[in-house]
Each structure stands twice: as C-alpha cells, then as structure tokens.
C-alpha positions as CSV (number, residue, x, y, z in Angstrom):
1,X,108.3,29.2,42.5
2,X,104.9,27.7,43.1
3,X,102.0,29.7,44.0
4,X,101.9,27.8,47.3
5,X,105.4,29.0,47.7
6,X,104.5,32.6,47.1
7,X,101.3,32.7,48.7
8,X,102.9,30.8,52.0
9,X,100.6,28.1,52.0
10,X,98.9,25.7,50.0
11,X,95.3,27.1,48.3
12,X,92.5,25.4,49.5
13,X,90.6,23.6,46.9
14,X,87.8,25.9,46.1
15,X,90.2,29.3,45.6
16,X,90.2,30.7,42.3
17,X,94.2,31.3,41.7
18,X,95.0,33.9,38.8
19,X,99.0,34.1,38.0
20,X,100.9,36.9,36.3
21,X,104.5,36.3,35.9
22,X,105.4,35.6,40.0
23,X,102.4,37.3,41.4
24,X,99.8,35.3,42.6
25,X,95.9,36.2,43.2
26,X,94.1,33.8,45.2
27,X,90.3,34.5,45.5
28,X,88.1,32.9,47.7
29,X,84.3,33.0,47.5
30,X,82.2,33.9,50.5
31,X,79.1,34.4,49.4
32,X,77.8,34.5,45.4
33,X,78.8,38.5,45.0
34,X,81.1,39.1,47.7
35,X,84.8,37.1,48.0
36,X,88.3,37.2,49.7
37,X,91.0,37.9,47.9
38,X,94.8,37.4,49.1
39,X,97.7,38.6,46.4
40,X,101.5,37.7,47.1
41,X,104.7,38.1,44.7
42,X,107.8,36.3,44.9
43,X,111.0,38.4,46.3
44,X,112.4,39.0,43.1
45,X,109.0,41.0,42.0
46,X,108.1,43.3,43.9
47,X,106.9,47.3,44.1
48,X,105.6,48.7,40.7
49,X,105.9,45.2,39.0
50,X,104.0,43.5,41.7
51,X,101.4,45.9,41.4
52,X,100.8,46.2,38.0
53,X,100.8,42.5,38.3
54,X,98.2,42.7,40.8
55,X,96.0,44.7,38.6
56,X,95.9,42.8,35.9
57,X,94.9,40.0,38.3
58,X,92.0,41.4,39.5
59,X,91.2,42.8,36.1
60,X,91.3,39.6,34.7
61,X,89.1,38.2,37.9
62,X,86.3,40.9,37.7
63,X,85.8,39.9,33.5
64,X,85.8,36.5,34.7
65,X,83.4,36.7,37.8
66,X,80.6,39.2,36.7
67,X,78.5,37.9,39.3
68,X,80.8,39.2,42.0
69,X,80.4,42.8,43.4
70,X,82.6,43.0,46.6
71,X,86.1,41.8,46.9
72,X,87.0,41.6,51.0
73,X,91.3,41.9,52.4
74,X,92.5,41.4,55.4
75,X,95.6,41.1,57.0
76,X,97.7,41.6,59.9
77,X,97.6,45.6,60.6
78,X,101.4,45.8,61.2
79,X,101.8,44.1,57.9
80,X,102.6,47.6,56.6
81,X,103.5,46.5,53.0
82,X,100.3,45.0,52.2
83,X,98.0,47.8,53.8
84,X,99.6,49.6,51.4
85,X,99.5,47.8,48.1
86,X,95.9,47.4,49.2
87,X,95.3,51.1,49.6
88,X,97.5,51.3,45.8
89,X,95.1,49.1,44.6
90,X,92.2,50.7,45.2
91,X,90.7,49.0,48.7
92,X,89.2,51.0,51.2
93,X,90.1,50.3,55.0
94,X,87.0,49.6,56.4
95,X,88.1,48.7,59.8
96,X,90.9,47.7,62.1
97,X,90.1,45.3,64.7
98,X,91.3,42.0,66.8
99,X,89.9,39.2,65.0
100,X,90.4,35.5,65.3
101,X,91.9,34.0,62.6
102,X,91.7,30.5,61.6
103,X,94.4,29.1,63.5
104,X,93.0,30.5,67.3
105,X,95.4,33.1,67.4
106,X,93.5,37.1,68.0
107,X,95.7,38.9,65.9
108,X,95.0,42.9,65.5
109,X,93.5,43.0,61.9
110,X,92.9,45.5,59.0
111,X,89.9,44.7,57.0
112,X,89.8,46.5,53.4
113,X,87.5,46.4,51.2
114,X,86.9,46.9,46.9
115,X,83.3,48.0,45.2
116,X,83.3,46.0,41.4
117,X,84.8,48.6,39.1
C-alpha cells in the first residue's frame, strides 16, 4: 500500500512522512517547535503492531527534529480507535471542541497533545 493509501489522502508537500513496515507518520510543521502529527496503519497491521510501529515513528521523528518541542493530534472525537492509540501513545487530551476543518465541514473535535520526551 502507499502511504497515501494508508493515510487516506495524499501528503501535502511539506509533511515529513516516517514509515515502519505499513504504518505511516505524517508530520506537519506549524510553527519551528510545535507540529501536527497524523499516524495511520494499513488493515492488516493493526493493535500492538501498529503501535509499536507508531513509536518507533515518533522516536525516530523526535532524534530527527531536535528543534521541535510539541507534537499537536486531532481528530474526529467519535473516532474512538484513534483517541485511544493517542492516549497509548502518550498524548494528553487537551480539549474537545467543534472545530472547522479544512474542508468547511464543523466537526466535533478532540485535540491531544505530546510534550518532547
């Protein structure tokens, strides 16, 4: 699978994309310390694999990105699985909330959050 395939749409051209196997991190920067990060794993990969996969990602990404110190999530709240990996991985739920999301639509949204290691 591509990482387009497993992320659901195509990276924009500044992400940062990290790859482990069929897990994908795609990391976005918002400002010099603080970026978005979006992880997705193909069906076949998922649970304790996908997370393990996950952390090595974002291992790999804080070596890499020293100058980072804040990594932002969000997603749709109802999206239960990935509240959860988040919360596995070690984000913080800083707030649920109806945001507007890039394509107009006001979507009820969980916003998590991860301090540099």
């Amino acid at each position: 699978m591509t990482d387009a395939e497993i992320l659901g749409a195509q990276a924009p051209k500044h992400a940062v994309i990290y790859r482990d196997g069929d897990a994908v991190g795609m990391l976005l920067p918002i400002t010099t310390s603080v970026w978005e990060v979006h992880c997705g794993a193909a069906s076949a990969m998922r649970g304790k694999a996908a997370l393990a996969a996950f952390r090595r990602l974002l291992s790999e990404f804080w070596f890499d990105h020293p100058e980072v110190q804040e990594l932002i999530g969000v997603m749709k709240s109802e999206h239960l699985c990935a509240r959860y990996n988040a919360a596995r991985l070690g984000f913080e739920r800083v707030n649920t909330s109806p945001i507007a999301w890039p394509d107009g639509t006001v979507r009820e949204t969980a916003d998590y959050r991860m301090k540099r290691p």
